[in-house]
C-alpha positions as CSV (number, residue, x, y, z in Angstrom):
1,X,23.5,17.3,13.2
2,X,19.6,19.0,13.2
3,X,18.9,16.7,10.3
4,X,20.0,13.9,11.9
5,X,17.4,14.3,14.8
6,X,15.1,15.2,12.0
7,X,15.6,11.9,10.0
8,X,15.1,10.3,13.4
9,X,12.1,11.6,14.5
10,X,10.8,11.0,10.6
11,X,11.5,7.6,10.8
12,X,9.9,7.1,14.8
13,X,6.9,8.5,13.8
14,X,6.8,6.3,10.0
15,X,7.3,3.4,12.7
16,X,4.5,4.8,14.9
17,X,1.8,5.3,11.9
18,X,1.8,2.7,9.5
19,X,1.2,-0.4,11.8
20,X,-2.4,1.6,12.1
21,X,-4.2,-0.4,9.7
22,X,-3.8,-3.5,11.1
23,X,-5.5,-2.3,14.6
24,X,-7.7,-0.9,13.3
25,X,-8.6,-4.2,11.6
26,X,-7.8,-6.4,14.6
27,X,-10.1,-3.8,16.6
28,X,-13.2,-4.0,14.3
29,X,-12.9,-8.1,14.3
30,X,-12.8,-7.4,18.3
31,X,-16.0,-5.5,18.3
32,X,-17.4,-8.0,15.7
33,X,-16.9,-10.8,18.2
34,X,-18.2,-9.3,21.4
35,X,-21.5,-7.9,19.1
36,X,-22.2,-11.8,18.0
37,X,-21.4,-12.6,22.0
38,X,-24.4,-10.3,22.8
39,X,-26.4,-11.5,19.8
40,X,-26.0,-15.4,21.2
41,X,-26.8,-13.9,24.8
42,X,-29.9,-12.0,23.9
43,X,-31.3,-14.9,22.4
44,X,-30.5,-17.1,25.3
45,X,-32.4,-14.8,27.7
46,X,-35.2,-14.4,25.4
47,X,-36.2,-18.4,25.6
48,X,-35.1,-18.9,22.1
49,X,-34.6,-22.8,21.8
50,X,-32.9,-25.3,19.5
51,X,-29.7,-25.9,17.7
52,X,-27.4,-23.3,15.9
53,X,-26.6,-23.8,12.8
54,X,-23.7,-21.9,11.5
55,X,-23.5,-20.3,8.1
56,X,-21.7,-18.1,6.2
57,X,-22.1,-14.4,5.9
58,X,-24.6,-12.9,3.3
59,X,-22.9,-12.5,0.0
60,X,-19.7,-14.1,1.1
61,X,-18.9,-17.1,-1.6
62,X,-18.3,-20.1,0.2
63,X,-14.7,-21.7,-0.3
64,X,-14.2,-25.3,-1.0
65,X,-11.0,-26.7,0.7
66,X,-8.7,-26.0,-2.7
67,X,-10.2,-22.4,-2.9
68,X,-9.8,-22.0,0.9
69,X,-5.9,-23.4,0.8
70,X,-5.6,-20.8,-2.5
71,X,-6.5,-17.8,-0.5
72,X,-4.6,-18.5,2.5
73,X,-1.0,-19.0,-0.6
74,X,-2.6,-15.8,-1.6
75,X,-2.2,-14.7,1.7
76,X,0.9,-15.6,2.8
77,X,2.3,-14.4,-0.3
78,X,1.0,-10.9,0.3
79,X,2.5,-10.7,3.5
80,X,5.9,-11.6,2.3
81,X,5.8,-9.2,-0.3
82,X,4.6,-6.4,2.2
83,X,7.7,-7.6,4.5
84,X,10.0,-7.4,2.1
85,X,9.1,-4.0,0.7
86,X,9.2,-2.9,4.2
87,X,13.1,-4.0,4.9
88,X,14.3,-2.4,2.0
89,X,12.7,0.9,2.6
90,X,14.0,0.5,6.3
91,X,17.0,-0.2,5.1
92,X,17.2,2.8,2.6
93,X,16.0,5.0,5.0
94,X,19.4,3.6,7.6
95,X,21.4,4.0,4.9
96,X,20.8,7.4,4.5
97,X,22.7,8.2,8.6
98,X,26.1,8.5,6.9
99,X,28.0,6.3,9.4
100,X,25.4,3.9,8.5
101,X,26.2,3.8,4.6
102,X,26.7,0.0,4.3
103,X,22.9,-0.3,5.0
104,X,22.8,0.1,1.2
105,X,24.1,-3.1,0.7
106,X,21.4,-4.7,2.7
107,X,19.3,-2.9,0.8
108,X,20.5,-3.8,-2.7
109,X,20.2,-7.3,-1.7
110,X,17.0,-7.3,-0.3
111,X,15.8,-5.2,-3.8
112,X,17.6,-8.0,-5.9
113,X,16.0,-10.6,-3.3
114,X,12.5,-8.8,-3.5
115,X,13.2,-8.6,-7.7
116,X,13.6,-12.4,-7.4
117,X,9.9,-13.2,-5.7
118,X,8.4,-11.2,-7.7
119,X,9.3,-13.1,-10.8
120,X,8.9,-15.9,-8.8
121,X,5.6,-15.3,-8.3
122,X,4.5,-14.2,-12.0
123,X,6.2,-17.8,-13.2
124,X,3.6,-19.3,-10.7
125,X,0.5,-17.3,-12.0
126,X,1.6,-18.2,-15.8
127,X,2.1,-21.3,-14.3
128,X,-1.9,-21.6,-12.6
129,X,-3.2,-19.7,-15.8
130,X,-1.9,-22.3,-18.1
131,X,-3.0,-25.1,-15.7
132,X,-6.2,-27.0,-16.5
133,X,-8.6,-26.5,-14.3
134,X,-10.9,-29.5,-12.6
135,X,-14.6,-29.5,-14.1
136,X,-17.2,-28.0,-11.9
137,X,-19.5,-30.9,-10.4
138,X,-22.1,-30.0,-13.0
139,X,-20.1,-31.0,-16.0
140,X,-18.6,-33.9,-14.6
141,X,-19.3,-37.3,-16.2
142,X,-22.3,-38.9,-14.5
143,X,-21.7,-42.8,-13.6
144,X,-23.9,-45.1,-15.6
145,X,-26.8,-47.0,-14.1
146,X,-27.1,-50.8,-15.0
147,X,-30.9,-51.8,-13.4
148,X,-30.8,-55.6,-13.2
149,X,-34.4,-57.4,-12.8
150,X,-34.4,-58.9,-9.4
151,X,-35.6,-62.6,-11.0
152,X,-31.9,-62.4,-12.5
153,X,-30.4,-62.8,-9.0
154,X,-30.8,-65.7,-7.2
155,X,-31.1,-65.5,-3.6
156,X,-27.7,-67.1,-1.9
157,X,-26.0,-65.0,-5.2
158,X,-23.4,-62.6,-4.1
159,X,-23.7,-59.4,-6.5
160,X,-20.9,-57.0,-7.1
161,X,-22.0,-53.4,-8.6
162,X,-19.3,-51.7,-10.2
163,X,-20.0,-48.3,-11.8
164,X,-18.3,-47.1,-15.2
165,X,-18.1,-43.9,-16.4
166,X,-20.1,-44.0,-19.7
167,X,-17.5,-42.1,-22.4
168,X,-18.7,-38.3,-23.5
169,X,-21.6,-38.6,-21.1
């Protein structure tokens, strides 16, 4: 019955310590805010004038939308594996209690669900990898430019401009 109590308290104070990271996170984006609150108030009381102009952080990339909506998948993904990971060792850890035994079965299906995502999620990076990729706006084809005199047009004329994209430009 000892180990019983034991297991308990091992698994009350696993519950207790691993959320920690995420404060700690959550806390530092706190004290971010309020320190870019002070920033923004300092520089009221000091007469500074004009418009803000928000940019991003030093040495941060900037995301495009398709980027932006691939790290947020990226993301989400992450935080279903993590979840999922995290039921089965709860679930191992029930199952250990031996009136509790039939925890395992939760546990096998959540290892053969968790088996399941990740192949899942290799097929979608085999998937992406294999995927061609859009041309940076560098090496994209440049529209052609047709210059028409303006003793060609005649003044009451309607003109339509149409641009073409000139082949292996």
């Amino acid at each position: 019955m000892q180990w019983l109590l034991l297991v308990a308290l091992g698994i009350m104070w696993a519950a207790f310590l691993v959320p920690i990271g995420r404060k700690r996170s959550d806390a530092r984006s706190m004290q971010d805010f309020e320190r870019r609150m002070e920033l923004l108030a300092q520089a009221e009381v000091h007469g500074t004038s004009g418009r803000w102009i928000v940019t991003p952080r030093k040495g941060v990339r900037f995301l495009g939308p398709r980027e932006r909506q691939q790290a947020r998948a990226r993301a989400r993904r992450r935080r279903v594996f993590a979840i999922l990971l995290e039921a089965l060792g709860l679930a191992l850890l029930i199952g250990i209690v031996p009136p509790l035994r039939p925890a395992w079965y939760v546990a096998g299906i959540l290892g053969g669900v968790l088996v399941l995502y990740v192949w899942m999620l290799l097929v979608l990076k085999a998937r992406a990898a294999a995927a061609p990729r859009p041309a940076p706006a560098a090496e994209r084809p440049r529209p052609s430019v047709v210059e028409v005199p303006a003793s060609a047009i005649e003044p009451d004329e309607h003109v339509v401009v149409r641009a073409t994209v000139a082949a292996g430009a």
